[in-house]
C-alpha positions in Angstrom: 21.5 15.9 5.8 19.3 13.1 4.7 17.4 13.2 7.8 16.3 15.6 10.8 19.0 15.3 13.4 17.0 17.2 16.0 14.1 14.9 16.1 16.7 12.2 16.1 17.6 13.8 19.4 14.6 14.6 20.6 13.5 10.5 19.9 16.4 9.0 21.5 15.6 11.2 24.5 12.1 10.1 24.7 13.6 6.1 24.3 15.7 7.0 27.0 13.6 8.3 29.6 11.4 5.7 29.3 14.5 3.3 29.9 14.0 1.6 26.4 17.3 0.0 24.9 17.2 1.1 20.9 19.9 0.4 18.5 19.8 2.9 15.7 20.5 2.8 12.4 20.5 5.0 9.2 18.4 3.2 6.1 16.6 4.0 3.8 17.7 7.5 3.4 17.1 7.9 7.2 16.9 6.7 10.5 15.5 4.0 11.8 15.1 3.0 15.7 15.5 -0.8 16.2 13.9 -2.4 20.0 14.1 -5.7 20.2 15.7 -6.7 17.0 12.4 -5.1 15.4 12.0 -1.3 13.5 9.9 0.5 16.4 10.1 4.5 14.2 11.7 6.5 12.2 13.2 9.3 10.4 12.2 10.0 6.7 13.8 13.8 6.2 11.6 15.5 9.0 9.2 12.8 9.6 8.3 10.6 12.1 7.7 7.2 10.8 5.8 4.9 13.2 5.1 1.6 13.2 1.5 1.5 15.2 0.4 -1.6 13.9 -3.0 -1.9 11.9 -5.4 -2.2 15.0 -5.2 1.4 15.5 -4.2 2.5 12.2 -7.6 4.2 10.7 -8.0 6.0 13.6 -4.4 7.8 14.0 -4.9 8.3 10.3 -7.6 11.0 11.7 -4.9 13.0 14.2 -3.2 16.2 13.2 0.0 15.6 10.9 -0.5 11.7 10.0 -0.5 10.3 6.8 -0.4 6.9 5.3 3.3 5.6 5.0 3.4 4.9 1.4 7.1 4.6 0.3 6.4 2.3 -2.4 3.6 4.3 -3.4 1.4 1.8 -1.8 0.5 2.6 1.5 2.2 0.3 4.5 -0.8 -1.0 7.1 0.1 0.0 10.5 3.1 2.6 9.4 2.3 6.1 9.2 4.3 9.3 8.7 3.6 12.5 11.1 4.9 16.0 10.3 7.1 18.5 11.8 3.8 20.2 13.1 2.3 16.8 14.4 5.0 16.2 16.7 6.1 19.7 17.5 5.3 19.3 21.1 7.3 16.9 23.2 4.2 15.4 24.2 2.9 14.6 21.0 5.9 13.2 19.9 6.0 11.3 23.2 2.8 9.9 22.5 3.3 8.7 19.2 6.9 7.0 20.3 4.7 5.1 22.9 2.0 3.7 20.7 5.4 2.6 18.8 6.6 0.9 22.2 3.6 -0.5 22.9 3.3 -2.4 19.0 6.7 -3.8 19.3 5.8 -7.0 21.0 3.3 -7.3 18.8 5.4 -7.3 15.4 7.0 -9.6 13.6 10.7 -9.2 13.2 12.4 -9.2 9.6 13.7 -12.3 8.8 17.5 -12.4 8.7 19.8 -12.6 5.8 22.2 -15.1 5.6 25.1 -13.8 3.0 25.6 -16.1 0.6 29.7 -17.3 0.8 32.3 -16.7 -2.6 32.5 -20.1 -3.6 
């Protein structure tokens, strides 16, 4: 299992309460939870990964669990990664998947790939 299916669950359950459509899609060795075309969060083994945005970055840096997202080794402004034990109540999971809601009309959406045709 390349990823935690229960949080899986337990995010798609949050997204659907709230009445959020979601699309989601395993990458980069996880999960990821599309809204709007856009990634909203995550699952890298039994993290959370949340997209924030960088206005409140610093300061959820600071809550229990939260690190800096650094895949690449360098760390991602306005991503972070929480723990099992940051999100092991459903309301602090809850409130981490709704600072993600709240960022996604705010981010800028990938740009598209257009494959390139056999010529």
């Amino acid at each position: 299992m390349a990823y935690d299916e229960y949080l899986a669950d337990r995010i798609k359950n949050v997204l659907n309460e709230k009445r959020i459509s979601y699309e989601a899609r395993k990458m980069m060795g996880g999960l990821c939870f599309m809204v709007d075309h856009k990634m909203c969060c995550g699952i890298v083994k039994d993290n959370l990964m949340a997209r924030i945005g960088p206005d409140i970055y610093k300061e959820a840096l600071n809550k229990e669990g939260c690190s800096e997202m650094d895949f690449t080794g360098r760390a991602m402004n306005g991503y972070v990664f929480i723990s099992p034990y940051g999100i092991d109540m459903d309301t602090d999971l809850e409130y981490w998947i709704q600072l993600c809601i709240d960022f996604n009309p705010l981010a800028k959406a990938s740009k598209k790939r257009i494959p390139k045709k056999n010529q």
